[in-house]
C-alpha positions as CSV (number, residue, x, y, z in Angstrom):
1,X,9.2,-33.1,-6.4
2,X,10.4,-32.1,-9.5
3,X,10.9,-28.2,-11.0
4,X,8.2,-29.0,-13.5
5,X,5.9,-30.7,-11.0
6,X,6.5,-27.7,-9.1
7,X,5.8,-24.8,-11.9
8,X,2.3,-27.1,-12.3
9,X,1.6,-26.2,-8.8
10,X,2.5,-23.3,-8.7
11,X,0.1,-22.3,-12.3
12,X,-2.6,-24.2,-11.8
13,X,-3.1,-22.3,-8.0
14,X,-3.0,-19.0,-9.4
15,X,-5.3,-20.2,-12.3
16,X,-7.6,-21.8,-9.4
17,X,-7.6,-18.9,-7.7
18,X,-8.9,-16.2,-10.5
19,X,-11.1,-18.5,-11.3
20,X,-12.7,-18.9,-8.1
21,X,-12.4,-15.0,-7.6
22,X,-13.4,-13.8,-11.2
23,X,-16.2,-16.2,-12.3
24,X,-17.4,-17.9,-9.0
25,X,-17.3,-14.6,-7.6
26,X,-16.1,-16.0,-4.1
27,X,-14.7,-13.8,-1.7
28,X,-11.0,-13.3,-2.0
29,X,-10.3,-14.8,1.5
30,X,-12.0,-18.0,1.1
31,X,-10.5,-18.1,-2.6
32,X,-7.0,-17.7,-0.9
33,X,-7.8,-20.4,2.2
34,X,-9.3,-22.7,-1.1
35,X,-6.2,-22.3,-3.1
36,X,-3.6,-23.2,-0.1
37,X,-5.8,-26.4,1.1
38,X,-5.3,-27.3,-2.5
39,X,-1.7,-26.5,-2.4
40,X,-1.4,-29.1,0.4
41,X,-3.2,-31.7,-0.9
42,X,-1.8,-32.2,-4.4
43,X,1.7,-32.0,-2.5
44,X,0.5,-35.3,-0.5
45,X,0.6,-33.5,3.0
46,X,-1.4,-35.1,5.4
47,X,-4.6,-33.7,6.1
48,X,-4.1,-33.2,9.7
49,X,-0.6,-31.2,9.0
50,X,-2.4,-29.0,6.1
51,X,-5.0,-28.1,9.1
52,X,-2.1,-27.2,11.4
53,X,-0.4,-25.0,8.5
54,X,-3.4,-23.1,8.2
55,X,-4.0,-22.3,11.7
56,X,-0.6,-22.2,12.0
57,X,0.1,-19.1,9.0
58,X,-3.2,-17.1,9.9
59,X,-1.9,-16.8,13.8
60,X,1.8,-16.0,12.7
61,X,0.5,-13.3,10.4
62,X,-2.2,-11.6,12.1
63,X,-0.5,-11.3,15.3
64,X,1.1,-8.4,13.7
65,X,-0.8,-7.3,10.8
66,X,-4.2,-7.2,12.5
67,X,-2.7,-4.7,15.1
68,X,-1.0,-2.0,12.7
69,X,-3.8,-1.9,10.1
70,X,-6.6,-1.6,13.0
71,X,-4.8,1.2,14.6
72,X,-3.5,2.6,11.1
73,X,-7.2,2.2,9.9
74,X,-8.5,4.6,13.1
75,X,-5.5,6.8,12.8
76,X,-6.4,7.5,9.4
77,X,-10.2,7.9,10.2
78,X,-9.8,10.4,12.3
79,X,-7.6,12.4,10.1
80,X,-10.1,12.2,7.3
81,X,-12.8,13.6,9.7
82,X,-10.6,16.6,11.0
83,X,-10.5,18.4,7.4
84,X,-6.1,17.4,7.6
85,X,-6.5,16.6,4.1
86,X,-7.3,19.6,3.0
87,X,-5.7,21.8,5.4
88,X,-2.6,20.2,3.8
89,X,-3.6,20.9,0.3
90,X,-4.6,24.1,0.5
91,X,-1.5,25.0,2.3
92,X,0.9,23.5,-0.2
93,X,-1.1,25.2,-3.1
94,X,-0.6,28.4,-1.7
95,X,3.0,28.0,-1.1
96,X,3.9,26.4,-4.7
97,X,1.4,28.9,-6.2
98,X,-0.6,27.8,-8.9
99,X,2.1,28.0,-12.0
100,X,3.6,24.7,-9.7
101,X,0.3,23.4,-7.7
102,X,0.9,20.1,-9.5
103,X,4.0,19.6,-7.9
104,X,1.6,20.7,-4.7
105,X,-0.9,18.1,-5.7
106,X,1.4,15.3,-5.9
107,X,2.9,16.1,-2.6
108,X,-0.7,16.5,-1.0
109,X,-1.3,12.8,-2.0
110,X,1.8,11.6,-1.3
111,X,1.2,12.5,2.2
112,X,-2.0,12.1,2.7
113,X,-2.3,8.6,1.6
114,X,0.3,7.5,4.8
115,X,-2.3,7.4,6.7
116,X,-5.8,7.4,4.6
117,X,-7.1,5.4,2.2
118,X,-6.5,5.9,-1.3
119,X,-9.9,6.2,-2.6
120,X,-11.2,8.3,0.2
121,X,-8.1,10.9,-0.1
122,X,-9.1,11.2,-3.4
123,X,-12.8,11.5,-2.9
124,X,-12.2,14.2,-0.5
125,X,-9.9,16.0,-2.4
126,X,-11.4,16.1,-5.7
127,X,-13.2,19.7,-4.8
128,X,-10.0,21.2,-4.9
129,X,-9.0,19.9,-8.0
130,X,-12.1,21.3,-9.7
131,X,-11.6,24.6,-8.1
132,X,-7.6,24.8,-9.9
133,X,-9.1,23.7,-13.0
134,X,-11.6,26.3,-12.9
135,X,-9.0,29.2,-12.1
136,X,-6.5,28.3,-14.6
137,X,-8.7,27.3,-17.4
138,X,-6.5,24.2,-17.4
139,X,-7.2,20.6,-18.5
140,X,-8.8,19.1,-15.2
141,X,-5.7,16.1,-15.8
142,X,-3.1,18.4,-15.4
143,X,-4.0,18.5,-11.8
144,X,-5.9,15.4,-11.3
145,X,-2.7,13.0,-12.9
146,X,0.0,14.4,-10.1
147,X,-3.1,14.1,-6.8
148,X,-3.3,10.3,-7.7
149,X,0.0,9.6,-8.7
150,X,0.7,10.9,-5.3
151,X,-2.1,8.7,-3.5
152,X,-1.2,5.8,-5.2
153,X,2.7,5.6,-5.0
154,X,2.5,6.0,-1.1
155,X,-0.8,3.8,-0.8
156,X,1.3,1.0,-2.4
157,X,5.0,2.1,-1.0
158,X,4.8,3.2,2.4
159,X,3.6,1.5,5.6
160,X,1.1,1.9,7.8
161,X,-0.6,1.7,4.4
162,X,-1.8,-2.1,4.4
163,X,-0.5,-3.2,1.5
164,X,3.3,-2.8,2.4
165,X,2.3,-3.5,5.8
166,X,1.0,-7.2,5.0
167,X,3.7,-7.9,2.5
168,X,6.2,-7.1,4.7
169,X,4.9,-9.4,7.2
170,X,4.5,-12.0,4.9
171,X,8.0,-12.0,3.9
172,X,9.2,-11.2,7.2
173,X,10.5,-7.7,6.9
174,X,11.0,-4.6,9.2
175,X,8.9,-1.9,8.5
176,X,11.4,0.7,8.8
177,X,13.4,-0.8,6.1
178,X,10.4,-0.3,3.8
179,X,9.4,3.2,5.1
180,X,12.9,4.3,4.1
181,X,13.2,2.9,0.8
182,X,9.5,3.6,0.1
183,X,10.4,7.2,0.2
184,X,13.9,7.0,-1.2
185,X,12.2,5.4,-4.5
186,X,8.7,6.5,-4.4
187,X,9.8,10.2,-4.5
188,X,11.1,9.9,-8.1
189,X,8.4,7.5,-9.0
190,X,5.7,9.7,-8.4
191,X,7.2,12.9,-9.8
192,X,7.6,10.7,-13.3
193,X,4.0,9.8,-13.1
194,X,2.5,12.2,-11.7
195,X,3.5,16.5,-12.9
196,X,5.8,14.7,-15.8
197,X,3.0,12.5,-17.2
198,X,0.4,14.7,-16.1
199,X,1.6,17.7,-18.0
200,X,2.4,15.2,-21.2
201,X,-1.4,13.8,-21.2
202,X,-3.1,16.8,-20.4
203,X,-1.9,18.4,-23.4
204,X,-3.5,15.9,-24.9
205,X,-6.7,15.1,-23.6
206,X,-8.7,18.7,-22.5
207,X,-11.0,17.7,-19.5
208,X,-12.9,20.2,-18.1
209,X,-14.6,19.9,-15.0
210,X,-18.1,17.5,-15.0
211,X,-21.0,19.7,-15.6
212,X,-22.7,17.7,-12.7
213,X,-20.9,18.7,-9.0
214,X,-20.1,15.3,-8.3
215,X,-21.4,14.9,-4.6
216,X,-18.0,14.0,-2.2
217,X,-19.3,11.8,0.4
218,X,-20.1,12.7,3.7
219,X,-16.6,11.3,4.8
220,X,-15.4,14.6,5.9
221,X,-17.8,16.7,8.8
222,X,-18.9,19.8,9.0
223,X,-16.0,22.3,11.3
224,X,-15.4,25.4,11.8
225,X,-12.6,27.1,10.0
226,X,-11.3,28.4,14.1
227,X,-11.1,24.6,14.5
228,X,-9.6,23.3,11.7
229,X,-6.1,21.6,13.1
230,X,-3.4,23.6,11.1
231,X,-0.7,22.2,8.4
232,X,2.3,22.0,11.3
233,X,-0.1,19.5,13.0
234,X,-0.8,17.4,10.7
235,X,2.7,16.8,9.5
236,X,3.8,16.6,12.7
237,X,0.9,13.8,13.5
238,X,1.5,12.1,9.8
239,X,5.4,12.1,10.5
240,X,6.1,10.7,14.2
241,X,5.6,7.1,13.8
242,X,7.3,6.8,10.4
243,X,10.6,9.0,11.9
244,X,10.2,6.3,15.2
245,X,9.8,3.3,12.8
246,X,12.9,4.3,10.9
247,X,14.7,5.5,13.8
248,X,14.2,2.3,15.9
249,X,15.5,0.3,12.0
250,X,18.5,2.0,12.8
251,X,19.3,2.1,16.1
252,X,18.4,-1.8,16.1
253,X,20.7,-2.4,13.5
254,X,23.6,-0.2,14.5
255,X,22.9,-2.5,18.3
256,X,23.6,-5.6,15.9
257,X,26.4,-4.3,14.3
258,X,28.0,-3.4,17.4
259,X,28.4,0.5,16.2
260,X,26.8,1.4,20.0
261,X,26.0,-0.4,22.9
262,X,22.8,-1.8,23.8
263,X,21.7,0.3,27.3
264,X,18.5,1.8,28.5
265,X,18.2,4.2,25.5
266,X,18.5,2.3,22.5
267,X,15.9,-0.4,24.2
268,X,13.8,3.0,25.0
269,X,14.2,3.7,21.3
270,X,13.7,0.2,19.8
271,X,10.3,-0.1,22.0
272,X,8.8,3.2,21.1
273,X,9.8,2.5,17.6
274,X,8.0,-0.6,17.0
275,X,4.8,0.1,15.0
276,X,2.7,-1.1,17.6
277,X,3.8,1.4,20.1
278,X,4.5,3.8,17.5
279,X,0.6,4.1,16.1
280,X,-0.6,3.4,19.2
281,X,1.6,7.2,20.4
282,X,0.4,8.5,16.6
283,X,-3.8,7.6,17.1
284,X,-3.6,8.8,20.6
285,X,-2.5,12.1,19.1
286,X,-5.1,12.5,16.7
287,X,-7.9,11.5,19.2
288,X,-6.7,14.4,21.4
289,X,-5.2,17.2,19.1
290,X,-7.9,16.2,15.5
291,X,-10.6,14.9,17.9
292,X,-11.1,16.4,21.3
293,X,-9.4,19.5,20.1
294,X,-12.0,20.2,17.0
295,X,-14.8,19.9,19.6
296,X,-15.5,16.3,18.9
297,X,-17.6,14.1,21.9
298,X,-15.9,10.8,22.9
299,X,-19.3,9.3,21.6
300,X,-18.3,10.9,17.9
301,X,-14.4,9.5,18.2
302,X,-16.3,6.1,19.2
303,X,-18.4,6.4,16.5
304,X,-15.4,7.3,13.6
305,X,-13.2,4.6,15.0
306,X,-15.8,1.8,14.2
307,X,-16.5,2.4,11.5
308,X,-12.9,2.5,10.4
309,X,-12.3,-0.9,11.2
310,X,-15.1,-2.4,8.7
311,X,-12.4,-1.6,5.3
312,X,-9.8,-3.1,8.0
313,X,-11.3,-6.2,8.5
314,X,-11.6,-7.4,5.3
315,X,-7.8,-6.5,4.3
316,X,-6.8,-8.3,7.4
317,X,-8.4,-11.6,6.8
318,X,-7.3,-11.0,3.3
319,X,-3.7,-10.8,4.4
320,X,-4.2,-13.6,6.9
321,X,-5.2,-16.0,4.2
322,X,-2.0,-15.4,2.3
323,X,0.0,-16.3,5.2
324,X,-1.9,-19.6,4.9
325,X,-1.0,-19.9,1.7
326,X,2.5,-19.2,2.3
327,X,2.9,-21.3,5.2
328,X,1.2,-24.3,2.6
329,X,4.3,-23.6,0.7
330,X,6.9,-23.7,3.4
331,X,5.3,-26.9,5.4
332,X,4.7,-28.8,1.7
333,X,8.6,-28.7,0.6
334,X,7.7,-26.2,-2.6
335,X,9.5,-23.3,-1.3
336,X,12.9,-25.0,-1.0
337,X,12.7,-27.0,-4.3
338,X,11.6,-23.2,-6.0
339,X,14.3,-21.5,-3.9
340,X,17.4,-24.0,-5.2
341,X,16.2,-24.1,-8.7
342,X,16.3,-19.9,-8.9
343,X,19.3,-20.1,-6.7
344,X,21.0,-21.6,-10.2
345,X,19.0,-19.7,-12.4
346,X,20.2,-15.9,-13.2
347,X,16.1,-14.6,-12.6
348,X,16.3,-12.0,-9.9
349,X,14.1,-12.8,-6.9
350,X,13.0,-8.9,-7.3
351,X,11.7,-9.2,-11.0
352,X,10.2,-12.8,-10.0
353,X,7.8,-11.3,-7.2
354,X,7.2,-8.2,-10.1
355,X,6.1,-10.6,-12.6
356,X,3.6,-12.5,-10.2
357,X,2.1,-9.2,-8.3
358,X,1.8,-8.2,-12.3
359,X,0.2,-11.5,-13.6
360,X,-2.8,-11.2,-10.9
361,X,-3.5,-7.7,-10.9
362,X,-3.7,-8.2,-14.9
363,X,-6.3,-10.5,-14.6
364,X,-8.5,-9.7,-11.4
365,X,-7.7,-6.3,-11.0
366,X,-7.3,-6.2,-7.2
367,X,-3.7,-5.0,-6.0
368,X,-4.4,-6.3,-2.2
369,X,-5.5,-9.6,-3.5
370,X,-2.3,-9.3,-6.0
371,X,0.1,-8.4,-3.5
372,X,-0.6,-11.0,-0.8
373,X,-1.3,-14.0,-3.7
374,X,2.8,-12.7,-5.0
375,X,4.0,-12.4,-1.3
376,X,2.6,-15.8,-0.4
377,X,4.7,-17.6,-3.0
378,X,8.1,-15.4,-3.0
379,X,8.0,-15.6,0.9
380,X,9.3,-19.4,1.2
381,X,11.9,-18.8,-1.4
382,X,13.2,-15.6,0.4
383,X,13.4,-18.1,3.7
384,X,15.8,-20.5,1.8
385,X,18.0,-17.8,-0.1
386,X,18.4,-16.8,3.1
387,X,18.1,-12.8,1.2
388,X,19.7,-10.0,3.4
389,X,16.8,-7.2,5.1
390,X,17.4,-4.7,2.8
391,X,16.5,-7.2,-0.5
392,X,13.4,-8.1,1.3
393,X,12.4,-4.2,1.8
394,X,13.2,-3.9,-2.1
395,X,11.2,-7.0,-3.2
396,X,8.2,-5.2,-0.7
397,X,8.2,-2.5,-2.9
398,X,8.9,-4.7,-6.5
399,X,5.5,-6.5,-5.3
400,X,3.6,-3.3,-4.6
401,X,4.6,-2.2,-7.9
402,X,4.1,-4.8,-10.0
403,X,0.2,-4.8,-8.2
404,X,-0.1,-1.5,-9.7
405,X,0.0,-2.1,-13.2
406,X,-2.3,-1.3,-16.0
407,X,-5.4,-0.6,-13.8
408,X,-8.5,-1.3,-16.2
409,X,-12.3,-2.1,-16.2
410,X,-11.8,-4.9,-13.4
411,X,-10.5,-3.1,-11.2
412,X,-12.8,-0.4,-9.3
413,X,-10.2,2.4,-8.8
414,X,-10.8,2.5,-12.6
415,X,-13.9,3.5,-12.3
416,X,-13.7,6.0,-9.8
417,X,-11.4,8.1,-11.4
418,X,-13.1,7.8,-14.6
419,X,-16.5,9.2,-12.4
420,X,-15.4,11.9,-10.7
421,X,-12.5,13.0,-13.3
422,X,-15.8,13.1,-16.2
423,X,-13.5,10.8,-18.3
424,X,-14.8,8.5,-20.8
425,X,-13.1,4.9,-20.8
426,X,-10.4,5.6,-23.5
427,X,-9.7,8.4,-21.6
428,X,-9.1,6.7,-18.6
429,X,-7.2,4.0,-20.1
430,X,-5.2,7.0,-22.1
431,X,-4.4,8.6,-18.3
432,X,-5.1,6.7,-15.4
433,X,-4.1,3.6,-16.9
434,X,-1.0,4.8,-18.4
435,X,-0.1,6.7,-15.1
436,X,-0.6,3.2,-12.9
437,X,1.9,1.6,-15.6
438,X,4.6,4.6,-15.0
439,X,4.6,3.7,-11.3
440,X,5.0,0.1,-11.7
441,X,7.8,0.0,-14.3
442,X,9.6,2.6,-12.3
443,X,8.8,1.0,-9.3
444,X,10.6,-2.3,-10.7
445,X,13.7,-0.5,-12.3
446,X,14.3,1.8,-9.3
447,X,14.4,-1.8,-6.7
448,X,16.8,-3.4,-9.0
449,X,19.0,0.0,-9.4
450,X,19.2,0.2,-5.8
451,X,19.6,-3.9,-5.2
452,X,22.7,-3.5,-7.6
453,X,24.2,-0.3,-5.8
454,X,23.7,-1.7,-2.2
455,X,25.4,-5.2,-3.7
């Protein structure tokens, strides 16, 4: 096969694929599982062995992903339900004090999107926002900018958030790696877009708060303010499996290196550090100390976990179609005829997989759909390169950043803020937009920074 043959491909699968997502309107999955059949054929694979590929990259990848989103799904759940969300915010609002409860704001998203979903940590939080707004008689954005800047930096950096989680399966990844540099670069990335850019913008645009009290949700129940869990607890619940994650990276690595010696302990640390046991140690401690603690039944913690796994579900077949499309890729011969040709070219792997998370999310709007279409296709080149760990955990992050730019009308987070922020659409474009730009063009320029320093 020749390069061109193989740009054609590679083109005319993405175009197949927003155009079976954006004007057929066909679910994403079967759009993905469409697009990687076609893959196969056009290469001349025979139909049998495009069959096998399929089953073969939806096992491969949901034997991992479908475990750490289900339990980082009920996890989060259960956090959401316990009033942790705004235990934390209220707590860091009262230690920055409100000349610096930006900086507050963008911290409470930045944790509290680990382990709940972006759009319900903002939901739930949104009161609060109101209430600073009110008190200082400041633009509603000047608070609003650094919450979601927060929310969406970890949503799309750090793991067991699914986005990271399936791309780093997909490209074959630990997720301590990503944890690490997920906070190492997301840190600066949301302080740019979030109090910097939110100060900017809301000294441009003065929001007040919507004359209609925008109803929550009935995400969060009803407790008692004796049983709310407190702000140690919550860290401490939020923080464990990320510190065993990383902990078991290291120790696993320092084994390899021959640093220490492999014994009883470092095994003991490697086991308890893989995600699985890790959020299976973390959910366990929320059922007890956020579930039967706050005076939940076992029929209500039932009940919350179920209905966690419904959002799950569809991100995990999501994902699990991408590793068919990646495994298209491998099995057809693309990924090693791409891989050679950007072997001699001078294009950085990193800005590659930025530029295609960035080309989908552009045009459909969706950064899940955008980060698994990007990971699919980067995945078989990363295989050949043969890229060291710590390049894979920085391409993670390139993909999840280019997936967040320029958010606009087809993309539903869009909306949302506009709707509960009282924003007309140039105003969202002017702020939300703008801020969602910020983290995916620092995002980018902080991976290839820390590529070249590691190099």
């Amino acid at each position: 096969m020749s390069v061109l043959f193989i740009l054609f491909i590679l083109v005319s699968a993405v175009t197949i694929l927003l155009f079976l997502v954006l004007k057929l309107r066909i679910s994403a999955f079967i759009s993905l599982l469409l697009v990687a059949i076609y893959v196969g054929i056009i290469t001349g694979m025979p139909l049998k062995s495009i069959l096998d590929s399929i089953q073969q990259g939806m096992g491969s990848t949901l034997g991992f992903v479908a475990v750490v989103v289900g339990l980082g799904a009920i996890f989060g759940q259960i956090l959401e339900s316990s009033g942790g969300a705004e235990v934390l915010a209220h707590h860091l609002v009262n230690k920055f004090g409100n000349k610096k409860a930006s900086w507050a704001m963008m911290l409470t998203g930045f944790i509290v999107a680990i382990p709940v979903f972006f759009d319900v940590g903002f939901i739930i939080l949104v009161p609060l926002l109101y209430a600073l707004a009110r008190d200082t008689k400041k633009s509603l954005l000047y608070y609003a900018i650094p919450l979601l800047a927060g929310l969406a930096v970890t949503h799309s950096f750090i793991p067991p958030t699914p986005g990271p989680v399936a791309v780093a399966e997909i490209i074959d990844v630990s997720l301590g790696w990503v944890i690490l540099f997920g906070f190492l670069l997301g840190i600066p990335t949301a302080i740019l877009a979030g109090p910097v850019f939110g100060k900017y913008i809301a000294a441009k645009i003065a929001v007040s708060i919507p004359n209609e009290a925008l109803s929550h949700g009935d995400t969060k129940d009803n407790i008692s303010k004796d049983r709310l869990p407190s702000f140690y607890l919550i860290i401490s619940i939020i923080g464990i499996p990320l510190l065993l994650i990383v902990l078991s990276t290291v120790t696993d690595l320092f084994v390899k290196l021959n640093t220490i010696s492999s014994s009883l302990l470092t095994d003991t640390i490697v086991f308890c550090g893989h995600p699985f046991t890790a959020l299976i140690i973390a959910t366990l401690m929320a059922v007890y100390f956020l579930g039967i603690r706050t005076g939940k039944s076992r029929h209500e913690i039932l009940r919350l976990s179920t209905k966690s796994l419904g959002p799950a579900g569809i991100i995990i077949l999501i994902t699990g179609a991408g590793g068919v499309l990646k495994q298209m890729l491998i099995d057809s011969g693309i990924g090693y005829v791409l891989a050679n040709s950007i072997a001699g070219s001078s294009i950085s792997p990193i800005l590659l997989a930025w530029l295609l998370a960035a080309l989908v999310r552009i045009t459909q709007g969706s950064a899940t759909v955008s980060m698994i279409t990007a990971a699919g296709i980067i995945a078989p080149v990363l295989e050949v390169l043969n890229v060291s760990e710590i390049d894979r955990a920085l391409i993670v992050l390139a993909i999840a950043s280019g997936a967040t730019i320029l958010s606009h009308v087809n993309d539903s987070g869009f909306w949302l803020v506009g709707k509960y922020l009282g924003l007309t659409e140039k105003q969202t474009l002017q702020s939300w937009t703008v801020m969602e730009t910020i983290i995916a063009v620092c995002g980018l320029v902080f991976c290839l920074i820390a590529s070249a320093l590691i190099k």
